[in-house]
N, CA and C of each residue as an Amber inpcrd file, in Angstrom:
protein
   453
 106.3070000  83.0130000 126.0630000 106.2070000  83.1370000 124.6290000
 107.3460000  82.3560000 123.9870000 107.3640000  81.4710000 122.3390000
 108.1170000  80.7330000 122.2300000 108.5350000  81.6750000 121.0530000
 109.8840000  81.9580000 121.2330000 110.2650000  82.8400000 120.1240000
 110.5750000  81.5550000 118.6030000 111.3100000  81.7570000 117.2420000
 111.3210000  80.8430000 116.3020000 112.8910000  80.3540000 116.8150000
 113.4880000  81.0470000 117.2830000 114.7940000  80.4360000 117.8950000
 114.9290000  79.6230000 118.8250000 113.4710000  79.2580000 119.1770000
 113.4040000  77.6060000 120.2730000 113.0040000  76.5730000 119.8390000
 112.4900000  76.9020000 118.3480000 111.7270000  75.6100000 117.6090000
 112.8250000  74.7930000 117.3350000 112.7830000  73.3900000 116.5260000
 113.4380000  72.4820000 116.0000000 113.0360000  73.1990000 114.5510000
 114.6410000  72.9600000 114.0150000 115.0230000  73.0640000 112.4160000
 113.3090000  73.1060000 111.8200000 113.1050000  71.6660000 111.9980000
 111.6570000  71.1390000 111.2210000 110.7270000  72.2560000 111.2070000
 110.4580000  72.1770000 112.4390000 109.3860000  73.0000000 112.8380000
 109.3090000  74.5290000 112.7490000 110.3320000  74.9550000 112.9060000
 110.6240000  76.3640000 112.2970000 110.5620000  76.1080000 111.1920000
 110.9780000  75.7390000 109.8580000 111.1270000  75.8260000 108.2440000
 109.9630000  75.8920000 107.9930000 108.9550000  74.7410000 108.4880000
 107.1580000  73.9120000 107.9240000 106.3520000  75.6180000 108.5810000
 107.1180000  76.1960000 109.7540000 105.9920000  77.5010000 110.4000000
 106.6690000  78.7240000 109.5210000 108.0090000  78.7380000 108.7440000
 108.2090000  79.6780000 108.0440000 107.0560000  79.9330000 106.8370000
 107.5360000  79.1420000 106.3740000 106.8110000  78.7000000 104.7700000
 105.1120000  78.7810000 104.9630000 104.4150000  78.9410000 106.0680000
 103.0140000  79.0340000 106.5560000 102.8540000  80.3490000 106.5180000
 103.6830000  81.1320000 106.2300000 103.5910000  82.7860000 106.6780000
 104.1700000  83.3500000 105.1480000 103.5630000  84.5470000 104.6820000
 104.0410000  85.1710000 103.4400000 105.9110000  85.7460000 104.0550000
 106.5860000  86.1650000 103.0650000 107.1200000  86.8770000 103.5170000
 107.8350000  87.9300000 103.9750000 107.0040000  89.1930000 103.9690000
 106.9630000  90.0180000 104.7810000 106.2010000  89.6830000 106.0980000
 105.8560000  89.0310000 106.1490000 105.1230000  88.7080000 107.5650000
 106.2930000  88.2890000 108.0970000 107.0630000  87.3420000 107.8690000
 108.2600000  86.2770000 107.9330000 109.1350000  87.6220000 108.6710000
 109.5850000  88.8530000 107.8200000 110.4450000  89.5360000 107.6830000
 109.6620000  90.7050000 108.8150000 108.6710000  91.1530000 108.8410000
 107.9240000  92.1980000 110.6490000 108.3280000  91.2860000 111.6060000
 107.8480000  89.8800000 111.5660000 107.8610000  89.1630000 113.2580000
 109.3920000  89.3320000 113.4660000 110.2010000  89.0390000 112.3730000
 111.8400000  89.1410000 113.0430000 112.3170000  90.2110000 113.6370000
 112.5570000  91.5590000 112.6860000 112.8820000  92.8190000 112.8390000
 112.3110000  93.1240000 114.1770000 110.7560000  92.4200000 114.5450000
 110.2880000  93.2780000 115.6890000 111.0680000  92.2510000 116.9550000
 111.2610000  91.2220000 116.9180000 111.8440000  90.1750000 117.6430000
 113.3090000  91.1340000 117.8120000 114.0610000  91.7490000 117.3150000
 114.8700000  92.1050000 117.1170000 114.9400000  93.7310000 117.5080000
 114.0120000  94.3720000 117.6310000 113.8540000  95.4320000 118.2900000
 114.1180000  96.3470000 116.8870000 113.9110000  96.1130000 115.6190000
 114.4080000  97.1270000 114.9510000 115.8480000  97.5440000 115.3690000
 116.9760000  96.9850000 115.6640000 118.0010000  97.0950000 116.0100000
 118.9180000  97.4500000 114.8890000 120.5910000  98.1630000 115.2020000
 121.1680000  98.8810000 113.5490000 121.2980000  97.0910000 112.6200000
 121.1380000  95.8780000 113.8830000 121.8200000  94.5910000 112.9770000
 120.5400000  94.0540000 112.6370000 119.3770000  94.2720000 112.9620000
 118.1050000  93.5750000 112.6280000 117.8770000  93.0260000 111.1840000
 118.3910000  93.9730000 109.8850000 117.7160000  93.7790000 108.8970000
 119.2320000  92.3180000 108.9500000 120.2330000  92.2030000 108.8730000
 121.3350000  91.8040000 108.2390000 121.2660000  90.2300000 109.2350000
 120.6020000  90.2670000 110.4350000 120.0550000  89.2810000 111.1740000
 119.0800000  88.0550000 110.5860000 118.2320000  89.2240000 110.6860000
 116.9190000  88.5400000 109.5910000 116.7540000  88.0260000 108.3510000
 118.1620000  88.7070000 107.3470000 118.5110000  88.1280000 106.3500000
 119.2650000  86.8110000 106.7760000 119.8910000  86.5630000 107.7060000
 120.6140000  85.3480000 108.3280000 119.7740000  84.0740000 108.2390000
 118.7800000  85.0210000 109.4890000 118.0620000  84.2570000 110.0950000
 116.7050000  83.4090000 108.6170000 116.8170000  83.8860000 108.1180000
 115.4560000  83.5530000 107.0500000 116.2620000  82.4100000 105.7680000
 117.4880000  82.7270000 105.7730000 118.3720000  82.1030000 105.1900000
 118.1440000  82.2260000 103.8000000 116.8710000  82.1840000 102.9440000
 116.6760000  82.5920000 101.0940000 116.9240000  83.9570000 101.1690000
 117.2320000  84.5230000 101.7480000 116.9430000  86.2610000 101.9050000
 118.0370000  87.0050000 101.5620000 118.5980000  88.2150000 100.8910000
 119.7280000  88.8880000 101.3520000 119.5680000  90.1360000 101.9480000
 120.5040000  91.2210000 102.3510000 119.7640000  91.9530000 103.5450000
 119.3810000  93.0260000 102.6060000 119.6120000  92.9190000 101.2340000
 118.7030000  94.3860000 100.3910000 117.3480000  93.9480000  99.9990000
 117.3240000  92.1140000  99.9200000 115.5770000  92.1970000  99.8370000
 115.4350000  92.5730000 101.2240000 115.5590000  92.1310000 102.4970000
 115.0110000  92.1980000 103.8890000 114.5260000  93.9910000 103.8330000
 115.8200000  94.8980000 103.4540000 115.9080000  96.0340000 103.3510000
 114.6360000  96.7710000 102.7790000 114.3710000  96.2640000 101.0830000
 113.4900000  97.0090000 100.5420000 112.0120000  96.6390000 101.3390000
 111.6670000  94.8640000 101.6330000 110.4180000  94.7550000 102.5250000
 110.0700000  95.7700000 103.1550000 110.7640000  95.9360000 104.3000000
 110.7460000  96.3450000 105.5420000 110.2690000  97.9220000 104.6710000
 111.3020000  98.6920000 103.7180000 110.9330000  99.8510000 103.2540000
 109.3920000  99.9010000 102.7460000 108.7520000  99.1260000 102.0200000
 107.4620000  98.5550000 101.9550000 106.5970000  98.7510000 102.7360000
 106.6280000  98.0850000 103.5970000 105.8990000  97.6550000 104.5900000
 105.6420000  99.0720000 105.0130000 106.4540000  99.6500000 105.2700000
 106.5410000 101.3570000 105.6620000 106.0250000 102.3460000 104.8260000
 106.2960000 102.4200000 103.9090000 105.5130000 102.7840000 102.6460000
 103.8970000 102.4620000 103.1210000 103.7000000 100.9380000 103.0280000
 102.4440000 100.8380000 103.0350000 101.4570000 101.2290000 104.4390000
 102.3590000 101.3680000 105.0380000 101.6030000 101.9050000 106.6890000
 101.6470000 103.0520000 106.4210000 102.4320000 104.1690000 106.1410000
 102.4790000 105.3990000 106.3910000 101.2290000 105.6850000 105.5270000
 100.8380000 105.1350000 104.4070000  99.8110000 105.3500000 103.5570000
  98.3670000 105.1630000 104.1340000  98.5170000 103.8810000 104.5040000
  97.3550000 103.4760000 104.8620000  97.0240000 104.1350000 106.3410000
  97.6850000 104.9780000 107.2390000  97.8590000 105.3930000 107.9150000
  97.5090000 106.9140000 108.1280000  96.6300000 107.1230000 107.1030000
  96.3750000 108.4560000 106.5750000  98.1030000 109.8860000 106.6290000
  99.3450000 109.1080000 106.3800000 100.0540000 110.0310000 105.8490000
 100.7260000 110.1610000 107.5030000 100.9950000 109.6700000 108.5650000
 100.9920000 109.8630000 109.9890000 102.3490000 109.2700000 110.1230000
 103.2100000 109.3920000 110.2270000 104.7440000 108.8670000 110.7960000
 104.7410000 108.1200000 111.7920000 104.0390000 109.0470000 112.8360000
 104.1560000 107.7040000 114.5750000 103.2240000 106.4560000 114.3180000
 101.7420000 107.0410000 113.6510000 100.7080000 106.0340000 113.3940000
 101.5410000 104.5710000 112.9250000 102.2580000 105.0520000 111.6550000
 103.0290000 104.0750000 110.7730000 103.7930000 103.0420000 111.5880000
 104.6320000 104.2950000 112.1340000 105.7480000 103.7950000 113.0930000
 104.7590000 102.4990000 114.3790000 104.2010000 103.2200000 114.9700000
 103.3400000 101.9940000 115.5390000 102.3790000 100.6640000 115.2350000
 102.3040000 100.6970000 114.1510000 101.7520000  99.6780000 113.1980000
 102.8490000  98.6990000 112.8470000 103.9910000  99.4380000 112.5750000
 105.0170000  98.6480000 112.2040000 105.7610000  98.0820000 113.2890000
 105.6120000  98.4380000 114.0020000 106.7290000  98.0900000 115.0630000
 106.1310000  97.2630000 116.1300000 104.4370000  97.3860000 116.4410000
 103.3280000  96.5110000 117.0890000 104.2450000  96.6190000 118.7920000
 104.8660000  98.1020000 119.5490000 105.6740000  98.5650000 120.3770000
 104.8210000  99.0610000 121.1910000 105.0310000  99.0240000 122.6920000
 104.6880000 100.4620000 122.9860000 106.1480000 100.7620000 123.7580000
 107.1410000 100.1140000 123.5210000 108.5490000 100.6290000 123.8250000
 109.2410000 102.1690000 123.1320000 108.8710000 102.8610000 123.7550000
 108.9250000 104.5130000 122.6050000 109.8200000 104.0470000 121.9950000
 111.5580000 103.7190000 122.5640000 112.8220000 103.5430000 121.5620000
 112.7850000 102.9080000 120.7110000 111.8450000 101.6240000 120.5830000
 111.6180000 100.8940000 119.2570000 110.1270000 101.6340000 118.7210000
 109.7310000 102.4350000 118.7390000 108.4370000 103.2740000 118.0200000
 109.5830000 104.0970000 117.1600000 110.4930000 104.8460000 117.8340000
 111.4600000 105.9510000 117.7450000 112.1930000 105.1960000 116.5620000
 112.7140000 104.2340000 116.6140000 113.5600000 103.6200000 115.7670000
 113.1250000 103.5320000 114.3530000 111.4820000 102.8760000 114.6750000
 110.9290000 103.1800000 113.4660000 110.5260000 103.8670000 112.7340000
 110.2290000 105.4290000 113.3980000 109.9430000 106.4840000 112.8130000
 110.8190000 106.7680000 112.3900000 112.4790000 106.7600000 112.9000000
 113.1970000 107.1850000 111.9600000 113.9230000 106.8850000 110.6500000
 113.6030000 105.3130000 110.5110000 113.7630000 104.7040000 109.2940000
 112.6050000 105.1800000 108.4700000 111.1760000 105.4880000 108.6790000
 110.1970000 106.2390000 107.6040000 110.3590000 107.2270000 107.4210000
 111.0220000 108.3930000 108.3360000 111.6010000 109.5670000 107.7640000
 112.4220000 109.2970000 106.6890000 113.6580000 108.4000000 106.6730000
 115.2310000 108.6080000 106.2330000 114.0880000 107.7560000 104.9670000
 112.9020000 106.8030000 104.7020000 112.2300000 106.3060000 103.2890000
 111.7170000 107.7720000 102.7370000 111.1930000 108.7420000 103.5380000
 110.0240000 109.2730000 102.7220000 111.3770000 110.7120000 102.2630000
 112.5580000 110.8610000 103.0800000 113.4050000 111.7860000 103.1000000
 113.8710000 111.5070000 101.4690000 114.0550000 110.5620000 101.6820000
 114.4750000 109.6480000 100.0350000 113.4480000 109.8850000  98.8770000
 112.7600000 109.9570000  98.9870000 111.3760000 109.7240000  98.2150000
 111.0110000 111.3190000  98.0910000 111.2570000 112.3130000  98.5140000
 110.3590000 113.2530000  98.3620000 111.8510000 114.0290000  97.6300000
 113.0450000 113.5240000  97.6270000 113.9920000 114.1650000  97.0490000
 114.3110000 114.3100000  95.5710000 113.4640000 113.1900000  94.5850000
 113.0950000 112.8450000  93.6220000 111.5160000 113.8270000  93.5690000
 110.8630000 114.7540000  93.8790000 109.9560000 114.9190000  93.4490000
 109.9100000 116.4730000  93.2180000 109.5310000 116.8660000  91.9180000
 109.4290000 118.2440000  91.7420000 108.3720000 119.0470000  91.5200000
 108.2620000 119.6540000  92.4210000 106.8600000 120.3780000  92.4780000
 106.1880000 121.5220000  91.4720000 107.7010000 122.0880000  90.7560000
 107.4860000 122.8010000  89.8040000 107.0060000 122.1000000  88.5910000
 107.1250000 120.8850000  88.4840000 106.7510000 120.0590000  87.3000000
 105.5120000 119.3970000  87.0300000 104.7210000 119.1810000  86.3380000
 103.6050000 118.5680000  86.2360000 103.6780000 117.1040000  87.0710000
 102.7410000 116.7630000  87.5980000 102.6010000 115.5140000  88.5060000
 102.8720000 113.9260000  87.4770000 102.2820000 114.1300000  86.0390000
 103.2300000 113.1250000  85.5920000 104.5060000 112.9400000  85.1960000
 104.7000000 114.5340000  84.9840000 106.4190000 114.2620000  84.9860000
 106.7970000 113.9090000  86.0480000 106.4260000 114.3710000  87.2880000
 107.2760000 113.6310000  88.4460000 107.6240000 112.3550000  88.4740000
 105.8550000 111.7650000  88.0830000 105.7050000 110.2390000  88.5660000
 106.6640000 109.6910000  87.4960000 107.1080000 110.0380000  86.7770000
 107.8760000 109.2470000  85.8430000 109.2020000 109.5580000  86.3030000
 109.4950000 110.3030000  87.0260000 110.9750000 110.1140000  88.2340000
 111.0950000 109.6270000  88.6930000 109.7600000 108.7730000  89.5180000
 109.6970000 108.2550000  90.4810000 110.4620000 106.2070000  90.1590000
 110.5020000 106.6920000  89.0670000 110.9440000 104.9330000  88.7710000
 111.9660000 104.2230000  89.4240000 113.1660000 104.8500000  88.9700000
 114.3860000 104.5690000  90.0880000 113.9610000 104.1060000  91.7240000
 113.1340000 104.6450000  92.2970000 112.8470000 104.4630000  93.4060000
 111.9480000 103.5150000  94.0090000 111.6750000 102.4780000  92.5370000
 110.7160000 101.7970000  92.6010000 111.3230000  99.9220000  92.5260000
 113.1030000 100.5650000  91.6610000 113.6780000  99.6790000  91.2930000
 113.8640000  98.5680000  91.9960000 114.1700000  98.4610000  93.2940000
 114.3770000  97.4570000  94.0120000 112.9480000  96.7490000  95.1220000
 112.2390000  97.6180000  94.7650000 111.2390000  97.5840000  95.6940000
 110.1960000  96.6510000  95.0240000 109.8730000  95.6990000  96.0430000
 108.6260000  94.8330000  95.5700000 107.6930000  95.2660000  94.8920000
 107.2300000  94.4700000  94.0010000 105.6470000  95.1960000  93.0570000
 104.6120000  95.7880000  93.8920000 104.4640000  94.6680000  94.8660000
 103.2520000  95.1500000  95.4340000 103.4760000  96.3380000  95.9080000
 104.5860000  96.9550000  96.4950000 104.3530000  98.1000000  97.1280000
 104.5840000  99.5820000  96.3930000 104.9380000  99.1420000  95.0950000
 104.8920000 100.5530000  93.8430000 103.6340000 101.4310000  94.1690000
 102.3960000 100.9560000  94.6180000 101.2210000 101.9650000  94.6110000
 100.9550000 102.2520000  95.6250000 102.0720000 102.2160000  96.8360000
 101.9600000 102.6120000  97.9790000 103.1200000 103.9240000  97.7180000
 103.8470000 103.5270000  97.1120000 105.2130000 104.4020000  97.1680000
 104.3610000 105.7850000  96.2870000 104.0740000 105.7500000  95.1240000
 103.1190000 106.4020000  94.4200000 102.2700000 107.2520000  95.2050000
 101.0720000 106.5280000  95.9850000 100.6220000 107.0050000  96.7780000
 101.1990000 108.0620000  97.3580000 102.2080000 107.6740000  98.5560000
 103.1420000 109.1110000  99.4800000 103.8770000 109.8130000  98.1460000
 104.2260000 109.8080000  97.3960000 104.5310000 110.7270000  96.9390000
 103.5760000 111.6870000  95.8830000 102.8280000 111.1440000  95.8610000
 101.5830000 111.9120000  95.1150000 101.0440000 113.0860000  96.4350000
 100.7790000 112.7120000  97.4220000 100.3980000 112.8720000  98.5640000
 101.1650000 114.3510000  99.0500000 102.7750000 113.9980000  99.2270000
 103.6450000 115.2280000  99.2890000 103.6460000 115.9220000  97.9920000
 103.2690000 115.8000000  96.3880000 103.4490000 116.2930000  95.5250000
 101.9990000 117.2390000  95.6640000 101.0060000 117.0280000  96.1620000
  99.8540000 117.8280000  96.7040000  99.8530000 118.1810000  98.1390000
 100.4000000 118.7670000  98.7140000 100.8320000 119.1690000  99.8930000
 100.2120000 118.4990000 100.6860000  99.6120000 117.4050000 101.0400000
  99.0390000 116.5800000 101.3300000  99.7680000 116.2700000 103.3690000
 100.6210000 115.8100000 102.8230000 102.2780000 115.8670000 104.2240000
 103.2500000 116.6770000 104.1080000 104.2160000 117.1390000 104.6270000
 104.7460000 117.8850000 104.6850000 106.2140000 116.8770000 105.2750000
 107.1050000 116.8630000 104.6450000 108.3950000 115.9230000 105.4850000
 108.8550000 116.9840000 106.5630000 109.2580000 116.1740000 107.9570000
 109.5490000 116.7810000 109.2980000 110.6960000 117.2120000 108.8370000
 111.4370000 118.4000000 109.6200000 112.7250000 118.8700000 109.4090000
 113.6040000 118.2280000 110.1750000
C-alpha cells in the first residue's frame, strides 16, 4: 500500500485537492491510528489546516456517524475509524463519548426542546455548517431519551 508520505510533492498536492476535505482529514487521522498527536499531525501534514479546524472535522464526522448510525457509539466508532484494531475502535469511541459528553451538557430536559435548541448554538460555533444538523440531530435524540450517554 502507498501511503501519501511516499508520493512526490506534485503528486501528493494534485491527489490532495481530488479529495474534499474531510475525506483529506479521515484518511490521515486513520493513517495515524487516531493517535493523542494525530489531529496536530494532520494539521501539519495538510499544511492549509490548523489543528482546531482538523479538530472540529474530525468532531463532525463523528457527529455525523453516530447519527447516521442509528445513535450507536461502537457502530460510529467503526465507521470512523474503518479498524478492526479494537485500540484504534477504542480510541475512537472515546473521542465520541468526550463529543456527545460535551453536547448533552448544554441540554436541559426540564426546558422546552426549543429552548434547548437555542443553547445549542455555542456548540455549533466552530463546527462546520454542514454538520449543525447532525449535531441537532444527537442532541434532539438525547433530549427525547432517544440515547442515553454511557457513564
Amino acid at each position: 500500500m502507498i501511503a501519501v508520505k511516499d508520493l512526490t510533492e506534485e503528486i501528493a498536492a494534485a491527489g490532495r485537492q481530488a479529495f474534499a476535505v474531510e475525506d483529506q482529514i479521515l484518511d490521515s487521522l486513520r493513517e495515524k491510528k487516531f493517535s493523542r498527536s494525530a489531529v496536530s499531525e494532520t494539521a501539519s501534514e495538510l499544511g492549509r489546516l490548523n489543528r482546531g479546524t482538523v479538530a472540529e472535522y474530525l468532531r463532525g464526522e463523528c457527529l455525523k456517524a453516530f447519527v447516521e448510525s442509528g445513535f450507536d457509539v461502537e457502530k460510529a466508532a467503526r465507521v470512523i475509524s474503518l479498524s478492526v484494531d479494537p485500540g484504534v475502535v477504542e480510541r475512537v469511541q472515546k473521542r465520541i463519548h468526550e463529543y456527545l459528553q460535551n453536547l448533552v451538557e448544554a441540554i436541559d430536559r426540564s426546558q422546552p426542546w426549543e429552548n434547548t435548541k437555542e443553547g445549542l448554538r455555542p456548540k455549533m460555533k466552530n463546527l462546520p455548517q454542514r454538520y449543525h444538523t447532525h449535531l441537532a440531530s444527537a442532541a434532539e435524540a438525547y433530549y427525547r431519551g432517544i440515547w442515553k450517554q454511557a457513564s
